[in-house]
C-alpha positions as CSV (number, residue, x, y, z in Angstrom):
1,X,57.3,0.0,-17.5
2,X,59.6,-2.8,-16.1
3,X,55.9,-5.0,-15.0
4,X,54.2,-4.3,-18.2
5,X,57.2,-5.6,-19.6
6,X,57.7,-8.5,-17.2
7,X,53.5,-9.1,-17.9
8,X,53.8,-9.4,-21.8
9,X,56.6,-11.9,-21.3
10,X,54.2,-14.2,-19.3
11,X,51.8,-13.9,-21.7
12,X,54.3,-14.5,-24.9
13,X,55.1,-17.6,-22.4
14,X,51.5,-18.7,-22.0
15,X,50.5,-18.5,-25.3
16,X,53.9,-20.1,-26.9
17,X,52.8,-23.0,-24.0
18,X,49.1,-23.4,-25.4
19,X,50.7,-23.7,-29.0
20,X,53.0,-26.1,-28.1
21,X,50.8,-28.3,-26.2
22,X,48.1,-28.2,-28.7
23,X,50.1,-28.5,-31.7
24,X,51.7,-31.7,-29.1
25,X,48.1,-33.4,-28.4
26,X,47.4,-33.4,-32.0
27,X,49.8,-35.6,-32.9
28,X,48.9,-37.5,-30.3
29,X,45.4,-37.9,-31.1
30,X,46.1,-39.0,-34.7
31,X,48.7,-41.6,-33.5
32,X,46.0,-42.9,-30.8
33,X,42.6,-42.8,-32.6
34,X,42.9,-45.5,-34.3
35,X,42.0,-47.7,-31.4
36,X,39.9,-45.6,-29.9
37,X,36.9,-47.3,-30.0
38,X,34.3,-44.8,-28.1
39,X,33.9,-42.2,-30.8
40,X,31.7,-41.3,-33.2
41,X,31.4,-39.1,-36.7
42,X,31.7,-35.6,-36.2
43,X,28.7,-32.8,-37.1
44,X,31.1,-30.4,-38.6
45,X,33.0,-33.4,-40.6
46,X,33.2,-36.5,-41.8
47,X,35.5,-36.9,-39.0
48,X,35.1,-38.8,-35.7
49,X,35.0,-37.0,-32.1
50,X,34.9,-38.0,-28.3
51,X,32.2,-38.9,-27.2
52,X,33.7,-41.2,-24.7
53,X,32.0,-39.5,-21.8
54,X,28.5,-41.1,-20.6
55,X,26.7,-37.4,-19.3
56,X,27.9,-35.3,-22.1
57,X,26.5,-37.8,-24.7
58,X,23.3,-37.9,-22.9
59,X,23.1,-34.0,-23.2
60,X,24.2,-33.7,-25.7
61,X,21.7,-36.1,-27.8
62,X,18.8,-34.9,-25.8
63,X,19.3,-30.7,-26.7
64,X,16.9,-30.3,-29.4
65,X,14.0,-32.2,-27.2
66,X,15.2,-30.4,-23.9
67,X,15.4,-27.0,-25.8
68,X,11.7,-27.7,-27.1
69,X,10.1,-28.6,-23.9
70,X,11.7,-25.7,-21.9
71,X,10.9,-23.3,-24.4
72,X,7.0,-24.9,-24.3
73,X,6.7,-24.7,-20.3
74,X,8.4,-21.1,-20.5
75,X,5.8,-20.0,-22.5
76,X,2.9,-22.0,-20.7
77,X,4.3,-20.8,-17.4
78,X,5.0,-16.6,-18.1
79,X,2.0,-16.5,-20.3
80,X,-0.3,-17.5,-17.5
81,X,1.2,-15.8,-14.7
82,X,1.1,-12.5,-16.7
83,X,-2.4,-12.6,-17.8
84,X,-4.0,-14.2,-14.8
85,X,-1.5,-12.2,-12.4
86,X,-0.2,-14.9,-10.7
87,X,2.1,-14.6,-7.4
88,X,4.2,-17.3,-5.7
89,X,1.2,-19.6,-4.8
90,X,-0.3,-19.3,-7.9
91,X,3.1,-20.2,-9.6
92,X,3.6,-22.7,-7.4
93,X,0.2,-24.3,-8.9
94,X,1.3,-23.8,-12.2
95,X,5.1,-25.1,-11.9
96,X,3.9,-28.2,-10.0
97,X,1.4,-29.0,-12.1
98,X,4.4,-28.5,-15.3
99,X,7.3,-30.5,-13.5
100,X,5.2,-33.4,-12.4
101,X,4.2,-33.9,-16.2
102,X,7.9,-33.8,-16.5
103,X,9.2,-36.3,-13.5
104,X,6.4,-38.5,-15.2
105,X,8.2,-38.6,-18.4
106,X,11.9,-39.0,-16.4
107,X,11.0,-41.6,-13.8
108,X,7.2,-43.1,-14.5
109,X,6.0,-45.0,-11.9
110,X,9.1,-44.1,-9.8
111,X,7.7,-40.6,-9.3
112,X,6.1,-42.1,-6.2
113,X,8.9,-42.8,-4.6
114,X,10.0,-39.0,-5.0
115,X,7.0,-37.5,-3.5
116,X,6.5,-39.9,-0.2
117,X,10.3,-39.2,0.8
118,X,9.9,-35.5,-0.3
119,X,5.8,-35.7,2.0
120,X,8.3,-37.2,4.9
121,X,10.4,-34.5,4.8
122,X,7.6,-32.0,5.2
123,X,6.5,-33.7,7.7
124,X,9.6,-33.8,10.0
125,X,10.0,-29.9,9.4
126,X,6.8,-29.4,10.4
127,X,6.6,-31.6,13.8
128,X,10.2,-31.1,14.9
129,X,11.5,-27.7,13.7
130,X,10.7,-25.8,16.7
131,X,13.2,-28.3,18.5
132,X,16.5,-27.7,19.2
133,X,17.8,-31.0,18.4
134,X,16.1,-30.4,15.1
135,X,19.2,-29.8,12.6
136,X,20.4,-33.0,13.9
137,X,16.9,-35.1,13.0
138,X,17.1,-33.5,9.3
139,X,20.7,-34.7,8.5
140,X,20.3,-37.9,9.8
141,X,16.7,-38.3,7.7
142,X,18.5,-37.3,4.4
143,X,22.1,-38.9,4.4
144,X,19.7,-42.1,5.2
145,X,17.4,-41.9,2.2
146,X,20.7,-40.4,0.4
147,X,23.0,-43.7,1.2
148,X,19.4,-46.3,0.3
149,X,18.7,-44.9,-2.3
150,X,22.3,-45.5,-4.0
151,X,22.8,-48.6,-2.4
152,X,19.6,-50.0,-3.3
153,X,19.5,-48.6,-6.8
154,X,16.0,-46.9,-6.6
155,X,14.4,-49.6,-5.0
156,X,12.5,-52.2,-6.3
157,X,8.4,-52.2,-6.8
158,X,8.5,-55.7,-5.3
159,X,9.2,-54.5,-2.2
160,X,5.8,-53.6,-1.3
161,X,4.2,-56.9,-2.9
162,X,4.0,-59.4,-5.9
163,X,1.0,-57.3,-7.2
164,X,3.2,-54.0,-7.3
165,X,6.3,-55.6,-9.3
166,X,4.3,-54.7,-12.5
167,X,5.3,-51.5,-12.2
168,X,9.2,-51.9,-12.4
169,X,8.6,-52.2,-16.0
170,X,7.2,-48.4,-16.2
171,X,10.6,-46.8,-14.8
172,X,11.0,-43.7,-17.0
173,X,13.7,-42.9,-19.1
174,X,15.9,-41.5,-16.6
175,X,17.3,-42.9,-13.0
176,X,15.2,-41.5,-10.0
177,X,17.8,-41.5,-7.6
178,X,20.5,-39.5,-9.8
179,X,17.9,-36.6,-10.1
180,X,17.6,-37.4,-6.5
181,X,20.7,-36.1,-5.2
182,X,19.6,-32.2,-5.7
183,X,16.3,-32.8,-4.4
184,X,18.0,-34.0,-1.1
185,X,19.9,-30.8,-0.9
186,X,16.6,-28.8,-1.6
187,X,14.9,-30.5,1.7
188,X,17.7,-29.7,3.4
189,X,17.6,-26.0,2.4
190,X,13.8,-26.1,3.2
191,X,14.6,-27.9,6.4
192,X,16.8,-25.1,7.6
193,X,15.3,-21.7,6.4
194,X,11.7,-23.1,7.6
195,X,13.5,-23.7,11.3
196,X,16.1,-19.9,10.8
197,X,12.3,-18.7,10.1
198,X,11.4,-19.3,13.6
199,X,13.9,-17.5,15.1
200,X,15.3,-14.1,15.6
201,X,17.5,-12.8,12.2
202,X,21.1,-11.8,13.2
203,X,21.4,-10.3,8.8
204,X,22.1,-7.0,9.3
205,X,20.0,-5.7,6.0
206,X,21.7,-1.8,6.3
207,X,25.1,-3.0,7.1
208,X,24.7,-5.3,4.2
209,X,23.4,-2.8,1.6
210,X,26.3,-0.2,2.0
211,X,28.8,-3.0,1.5
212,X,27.2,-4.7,-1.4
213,X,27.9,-3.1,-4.9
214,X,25.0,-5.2,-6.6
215,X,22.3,-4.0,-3.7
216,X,24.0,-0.3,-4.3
217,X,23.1,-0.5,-8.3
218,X,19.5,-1.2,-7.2
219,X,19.4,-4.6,-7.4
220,X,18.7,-7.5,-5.8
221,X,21.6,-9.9,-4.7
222,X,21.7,-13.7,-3.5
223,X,22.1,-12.5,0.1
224,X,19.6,-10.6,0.8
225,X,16.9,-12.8,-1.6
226,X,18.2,-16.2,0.5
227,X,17.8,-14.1,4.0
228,X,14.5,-12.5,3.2
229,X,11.7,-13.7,5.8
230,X,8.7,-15.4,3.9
231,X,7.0,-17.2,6.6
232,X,4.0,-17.3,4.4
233,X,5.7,-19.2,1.5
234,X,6.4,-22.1,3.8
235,X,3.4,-23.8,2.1
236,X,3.4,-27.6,0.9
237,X,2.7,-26.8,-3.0
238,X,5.8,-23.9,-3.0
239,X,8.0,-26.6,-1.1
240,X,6.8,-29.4,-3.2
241,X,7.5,-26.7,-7.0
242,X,10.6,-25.9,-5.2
243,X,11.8,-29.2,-5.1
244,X,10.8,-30.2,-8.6
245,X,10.7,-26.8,-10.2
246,X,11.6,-28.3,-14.0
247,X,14.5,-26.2,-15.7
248,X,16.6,-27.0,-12.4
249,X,15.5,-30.3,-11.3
250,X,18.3,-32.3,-13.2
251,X,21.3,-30.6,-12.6
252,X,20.4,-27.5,-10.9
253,X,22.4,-24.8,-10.5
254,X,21.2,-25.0,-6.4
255,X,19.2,-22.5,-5.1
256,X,18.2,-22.1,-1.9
257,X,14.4,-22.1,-0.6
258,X,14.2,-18.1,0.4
259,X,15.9,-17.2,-2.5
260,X,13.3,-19.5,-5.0
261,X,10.2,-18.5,-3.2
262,X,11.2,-14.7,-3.4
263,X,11.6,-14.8,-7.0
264,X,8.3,-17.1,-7.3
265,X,6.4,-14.4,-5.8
266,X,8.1,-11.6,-8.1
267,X,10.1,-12.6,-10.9
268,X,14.2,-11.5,-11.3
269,X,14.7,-8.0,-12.6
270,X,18.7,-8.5,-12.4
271,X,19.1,-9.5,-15.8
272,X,16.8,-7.9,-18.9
273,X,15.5,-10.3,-21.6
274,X,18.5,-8.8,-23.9
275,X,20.6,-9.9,-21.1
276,X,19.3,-13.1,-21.2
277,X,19.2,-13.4,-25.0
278,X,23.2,-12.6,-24.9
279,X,23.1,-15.1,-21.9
280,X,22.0,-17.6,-24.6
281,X,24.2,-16.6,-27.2
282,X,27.3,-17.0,-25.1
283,X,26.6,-20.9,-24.0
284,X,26.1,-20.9,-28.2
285,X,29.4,-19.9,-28.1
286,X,30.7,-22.5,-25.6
287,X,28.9,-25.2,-27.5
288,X,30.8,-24.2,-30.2
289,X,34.3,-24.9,-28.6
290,X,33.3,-28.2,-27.0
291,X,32.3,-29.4,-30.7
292,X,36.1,-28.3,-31.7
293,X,37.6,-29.9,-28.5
294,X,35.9,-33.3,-29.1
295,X,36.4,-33.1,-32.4
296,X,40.5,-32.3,-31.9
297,X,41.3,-33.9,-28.9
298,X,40.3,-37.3,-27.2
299,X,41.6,-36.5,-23.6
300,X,38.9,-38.0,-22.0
301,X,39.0,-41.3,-24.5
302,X,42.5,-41.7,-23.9
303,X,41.5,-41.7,-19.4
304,X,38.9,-44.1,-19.8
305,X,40.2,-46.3,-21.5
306,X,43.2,-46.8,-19.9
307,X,45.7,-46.3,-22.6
308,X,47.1,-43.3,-21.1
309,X,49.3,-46.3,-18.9
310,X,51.2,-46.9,-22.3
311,X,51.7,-43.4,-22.8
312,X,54.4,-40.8,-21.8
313,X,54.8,-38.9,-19.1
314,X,54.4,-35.9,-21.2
315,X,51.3,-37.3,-22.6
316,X,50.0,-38.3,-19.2
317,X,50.3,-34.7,-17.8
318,X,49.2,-33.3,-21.7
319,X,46.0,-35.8,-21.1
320,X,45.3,-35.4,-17.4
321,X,45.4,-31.2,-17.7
322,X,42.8,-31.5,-21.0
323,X,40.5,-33.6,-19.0
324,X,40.4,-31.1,-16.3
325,X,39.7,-28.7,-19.0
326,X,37.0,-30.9,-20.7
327,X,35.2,-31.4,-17.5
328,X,35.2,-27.6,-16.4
329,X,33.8,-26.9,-20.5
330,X,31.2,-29.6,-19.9
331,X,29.7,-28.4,-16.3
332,X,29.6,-24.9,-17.7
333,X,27.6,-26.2,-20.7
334,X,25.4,-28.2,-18.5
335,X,24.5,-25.7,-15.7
336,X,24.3,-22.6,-18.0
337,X,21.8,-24.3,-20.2
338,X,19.6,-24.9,-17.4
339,X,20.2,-21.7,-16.2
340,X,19.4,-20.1,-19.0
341,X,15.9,-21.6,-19.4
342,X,15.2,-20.3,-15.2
343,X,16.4,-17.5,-16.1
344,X,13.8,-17.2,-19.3
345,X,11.2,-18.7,-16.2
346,X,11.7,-15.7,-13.8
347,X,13.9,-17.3,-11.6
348,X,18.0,-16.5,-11.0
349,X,20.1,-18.9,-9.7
350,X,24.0,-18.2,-8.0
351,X,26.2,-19.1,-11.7
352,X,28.6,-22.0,-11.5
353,X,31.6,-21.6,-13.0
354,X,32.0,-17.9,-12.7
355,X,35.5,-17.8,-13.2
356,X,38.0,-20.4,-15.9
357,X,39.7,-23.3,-14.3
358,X,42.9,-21.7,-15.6
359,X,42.3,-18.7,-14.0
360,X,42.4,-20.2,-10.3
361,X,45.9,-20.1,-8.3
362,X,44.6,-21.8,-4.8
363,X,42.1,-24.4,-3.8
364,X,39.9,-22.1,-2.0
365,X,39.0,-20.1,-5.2
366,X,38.7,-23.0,-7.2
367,X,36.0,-24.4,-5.0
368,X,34.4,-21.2,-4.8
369,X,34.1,-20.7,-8.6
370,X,34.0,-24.5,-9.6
371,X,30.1,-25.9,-8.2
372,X,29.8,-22.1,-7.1
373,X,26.2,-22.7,-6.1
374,X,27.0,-25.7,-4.0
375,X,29.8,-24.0,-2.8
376,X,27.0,-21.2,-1.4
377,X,24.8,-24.1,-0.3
378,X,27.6,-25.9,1.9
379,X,28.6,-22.6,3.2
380,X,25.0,-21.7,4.4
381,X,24.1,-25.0,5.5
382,X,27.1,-27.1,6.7
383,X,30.1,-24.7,7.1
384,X,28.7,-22.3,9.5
385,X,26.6,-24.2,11.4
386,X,29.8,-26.4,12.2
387,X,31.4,-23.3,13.6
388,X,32.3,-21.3,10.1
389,X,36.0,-20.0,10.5
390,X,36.6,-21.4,14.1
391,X,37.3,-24.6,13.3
392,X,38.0,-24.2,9.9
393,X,40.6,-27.1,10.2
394,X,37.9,-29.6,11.1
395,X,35.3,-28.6,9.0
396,X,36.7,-29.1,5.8
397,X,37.2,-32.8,6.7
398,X,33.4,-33.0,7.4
399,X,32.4,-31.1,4.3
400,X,34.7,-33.0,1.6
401,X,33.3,-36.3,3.2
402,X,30.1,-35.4,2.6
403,X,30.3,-33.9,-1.1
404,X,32.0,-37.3,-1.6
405,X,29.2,-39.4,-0.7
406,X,26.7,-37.0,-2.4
407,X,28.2,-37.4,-5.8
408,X,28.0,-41.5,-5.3
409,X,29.4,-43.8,-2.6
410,X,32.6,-44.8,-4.2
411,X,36.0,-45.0,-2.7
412,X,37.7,-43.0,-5.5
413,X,35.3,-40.1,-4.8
414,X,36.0,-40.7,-1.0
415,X,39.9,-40.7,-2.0
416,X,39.4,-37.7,-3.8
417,X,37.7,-35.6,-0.9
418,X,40.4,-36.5,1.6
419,X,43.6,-35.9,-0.8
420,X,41.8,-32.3,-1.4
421,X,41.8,-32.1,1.9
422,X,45.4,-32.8,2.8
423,X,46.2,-30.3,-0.1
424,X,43.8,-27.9,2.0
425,X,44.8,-27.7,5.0
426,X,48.3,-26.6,4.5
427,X,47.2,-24.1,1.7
428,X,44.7,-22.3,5.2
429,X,47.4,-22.5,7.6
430,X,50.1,-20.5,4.7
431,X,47.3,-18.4,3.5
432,X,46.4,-17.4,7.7
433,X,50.4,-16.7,8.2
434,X,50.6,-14.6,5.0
435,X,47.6,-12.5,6.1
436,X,49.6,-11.6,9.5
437,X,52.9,-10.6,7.3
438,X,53.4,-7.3,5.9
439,X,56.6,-6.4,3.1
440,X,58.3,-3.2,4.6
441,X,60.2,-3.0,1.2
442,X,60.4,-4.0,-2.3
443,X,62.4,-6.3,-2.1
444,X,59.7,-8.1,0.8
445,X,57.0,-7.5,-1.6
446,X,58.9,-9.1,-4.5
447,X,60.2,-12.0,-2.4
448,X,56.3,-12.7,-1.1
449,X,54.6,-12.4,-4.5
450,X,57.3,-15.1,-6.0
451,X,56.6,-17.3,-3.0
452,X,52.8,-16.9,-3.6
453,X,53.7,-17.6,-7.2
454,X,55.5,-20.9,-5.9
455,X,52.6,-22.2,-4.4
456,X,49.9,-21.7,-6.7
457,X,52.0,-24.0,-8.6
458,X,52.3,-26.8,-5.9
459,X,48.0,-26.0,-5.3
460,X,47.7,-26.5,-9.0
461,X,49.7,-29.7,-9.6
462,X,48.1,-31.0,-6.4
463,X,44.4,-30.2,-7.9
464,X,45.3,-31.9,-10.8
465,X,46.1,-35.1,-8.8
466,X,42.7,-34.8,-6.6
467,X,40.8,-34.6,-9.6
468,X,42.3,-37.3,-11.9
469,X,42.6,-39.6,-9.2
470,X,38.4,-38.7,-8.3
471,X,37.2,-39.1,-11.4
472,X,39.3,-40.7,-14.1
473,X,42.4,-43.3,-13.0
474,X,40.4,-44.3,-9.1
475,X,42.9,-44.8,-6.4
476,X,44.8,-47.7,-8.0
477,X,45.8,-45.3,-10.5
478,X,47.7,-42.9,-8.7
479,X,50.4,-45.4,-7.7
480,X,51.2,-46.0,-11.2
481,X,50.9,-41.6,-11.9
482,X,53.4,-41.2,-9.0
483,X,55.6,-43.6,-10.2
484,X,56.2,-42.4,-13.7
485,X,57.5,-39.1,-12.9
486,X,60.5,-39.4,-10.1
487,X,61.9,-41.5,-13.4
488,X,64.7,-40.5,-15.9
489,X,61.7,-39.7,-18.0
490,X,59.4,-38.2,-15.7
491,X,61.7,-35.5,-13.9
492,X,61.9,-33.1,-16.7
493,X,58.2,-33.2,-17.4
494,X,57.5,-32.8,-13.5
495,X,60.1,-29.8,-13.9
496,X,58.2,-28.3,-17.1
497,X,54.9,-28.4,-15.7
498,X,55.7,-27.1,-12.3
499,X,57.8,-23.6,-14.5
500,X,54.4,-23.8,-16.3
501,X,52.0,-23.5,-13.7
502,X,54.4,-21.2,-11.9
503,X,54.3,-18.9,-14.8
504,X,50.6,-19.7,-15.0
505,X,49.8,-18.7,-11.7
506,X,52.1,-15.1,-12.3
507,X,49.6,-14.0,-15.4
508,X,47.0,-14.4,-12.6
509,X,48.9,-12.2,-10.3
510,X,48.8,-10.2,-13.7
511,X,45.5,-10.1,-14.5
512,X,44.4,-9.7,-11.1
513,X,46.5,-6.3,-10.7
514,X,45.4,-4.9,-13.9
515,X,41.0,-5.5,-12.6
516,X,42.4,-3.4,-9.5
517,X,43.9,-0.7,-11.1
């Protein structure tokens, strides 16, 4: 009785917090909109709205077009492999022959430069896998055409000749080497399960099976699709639709090579076209509250534009959690939408953003249920073959660094990798002395859950100052941010947010017991 009680209190807490801050950021947003200059009129109103940030605009604009091109290649794509009963190299035909028509209208001329690296690729896994200094070749050959590519901006047609510089002027509509990014990580995934392929398995299917609750409903999970051997698959036009395969080409969600060329060869089952039309609904749904959020609330106007420097410290922390927010609301529309329309296509992908930011109390969870599919993909390909859990401490240097520079070469991003980091590692080293420590008593159990409680608030304040610092104020920002708040001003706020997030991360605890029980 005494913890339900205890639980509603949180709640009343939470939701008297939301109110407040809300009913706070309001004002705010009237007082500073006036100059706000990177807004437009609002849909729903006469109104203006955020639209401050570049790759939600772009989306944004480009839905109706992107909705009627996916819906036409679904219906191309399922119509013909039903009818003509297609399998994975027939598919593969079909989707290549789709997505190229596609790249042609993102990138033009610069299409060529996509295939010969992607050919080169091929190439090396072909001639070298069966070496044992193989893994080695493949990382080198992509974080090289990963770094040129950025630092060269595409490349330039004159490169090859005078007579060639013509065709600069047919570029597409849509950067190459942005798109690029996913396709790396895609030759990678090929590069590794075409090498695994050739040697013995150490996936223990049975084992797996009676552990897995998805295998145990009868269906298929991401395990055992991205472990299943298909050394017949391994075939230039499924590696080539792989890599290109339209509804996942721009911002994915990733999927690994096993796991596409399974479901190319027979379509998902997991989710039924009602689940998919509820699927659909849902991201409706989510579109929904980002037109309300960007309608209500600048946050990410007031980052950009650097007028959160003349603000409070209660605005700044106000601002800086609502951008976190905005971002997370933004991916999920992104990937789902893409999702959605593989889904439609026969094809399931791992979901990103299975769980809400607000409902993550340690770094490690929010990684796992932030870029959840990249999360899988650095696991698979980066994590264990570095030694997995035995050098734990060392690997997450390695792995930060290098999601860093495959989001852009920029030292912000680089700054924000290595800050998560140093948040990280103490957060593994607590969490790997808690394991070993078992409460004889109540009172031990009530003294560790409030010290867990303690912490999540520490790992979330500290996320919020990776993230703002990666992605909104750079690394010159944060010495202004960290010398607001031990001011006058500032200590009360840093107090508030810190009982917030503490009482935050206790509704987790909450929630978490009552999905046991």
């Amino acid at each position: 009785m005494a913890s339900t009680l205890y639980g509603m209190l949180i709640c009343a807490l939470a939701i008297d917090f939301t109110f407040l801050i809300c009913q706070y950021e309001l004002v705010t947003t009237l007082d500073g909109s006036s100059i706000i200059h990177k807004s437009n009129h609002h849909w729903l109103t006469c109104q203006v709205k955020d639209v401050s940030d570049a790759q939600w605009r772009n989306v944004r604009s480009n839905l109706p077009i992107l909705t009627a091109v996916f819906g036409a290649f679904a219906m191309v794509a399922n119509t013909l492999r039903v009818y003509l009963h297609l399998k994975a190299r027939g598919m593969s035909i079909i989707w290549l022959f789709i997505s190229l028509i596609y790249l042609c209208y993102l990138h033009g001329a610069c299409i060529i430069f996509v295939l010969a690296i992607a050919s080169l690729n091929f190439l090396l896994v072909k001639i070298f896998a069966q070496r044992n200094y193989f893994p080695f070749l493949l990382w080198i050959f992509n974080i090289f055409f990963l770094s040129c590519n950025r630092v060269y901006e595409g490349y330039s047609f004159s490169i090859f000749g005078q007579r060639w510089t013509f065709l600069d002027n047919y570029r597409g509509t849509f950067r190459w080497h942005i798109c690029f990014n996913f396709v790396i990580l895609r030759m990678i995934s090929f590069g590794y399960d075409y090498y695994w392929a050739h040697q013995d398995s150490r996936f223990d299917h049975e084992k797996h099976v009676q552990r897995c609750n998805i295998c145990k409903s009868g269906k298929l999970c991401y395990q055992i699709l991205q472990e299943r051997n298909i050394s017949e698959s391994f075939s230039f036009s499924i590696y080539l639709c792989y890599l290109v395969y339209a509804p996942l080409y721009i911002a994915g969600p990733i999927i690994n090579f096993n796991a596409f060329a399974s479901q190319l060869e027979v379509p998902q089952s997991n989710y039924s076209s009602r689940d998919v039309v509820l699927y659909g609904l849902r991201w409706i749904f989510g579109l929904f509250l980002m037109e309300l959020m960007t309608h209500l609330f600048y946050y990410n106007a007031f980052a950009i534009s650097g007028m959160w420097k003349l603000l409070s410290p209660l605005d700044v922390f106000i601002i800086g959690y609502g951008v976190l927010n905005f971002m997370w609301l933004k991916f999920f529309l992104i990937w789902r939408y893409f999702r959605f329309w593989s889904l439609v296509c026969g094809i399931e992908t791992p979901e990103n953003m299975p769980r809400c930011l607000n409902n993550c109390h340690n770094l490690e969870t929010f990684w796992k249920n932030w870029h959840a599919s990249f999360n899988k993909w650095l696991v698979r390909y980066l994590y264990i073959p570095l030694g997995g859990s035995r050098r734990k401490l060392l690997n997450v240097w390695v792995i930060f660094t290098f999601v860093a520079i495959w989001h852009d070469l920029e030292w912000k991003l680089l700054s924000w990798a290595w800050l998560t980091c140093l948040f990280f590692v103490p957060e593994m080293v607590v969490k790997s002395a808690a394991h070993s420590f078992q409460a004889k008593s109540a009172f031990g159990e009530f003294l560790f859950r409030e010290l867990s409680a303690i912490a999540g608030a520490i790992t979330i304040t500290c996320l919020m100052i990776a993230n703002l610092v990666g992605y909104v104020i750079g690394p010159s920002g944060f010495n202004w941010l960290i010398s607001r708040f031990p001011t006058r001003e500032g200590l009360p706020v840093l107090s508030g947010m810190f009982i917030t997030f503490y009482a935050g991360t206790k509704l987790m605890f909450h929630i978490e017991d009552a999905k046991r029980r």
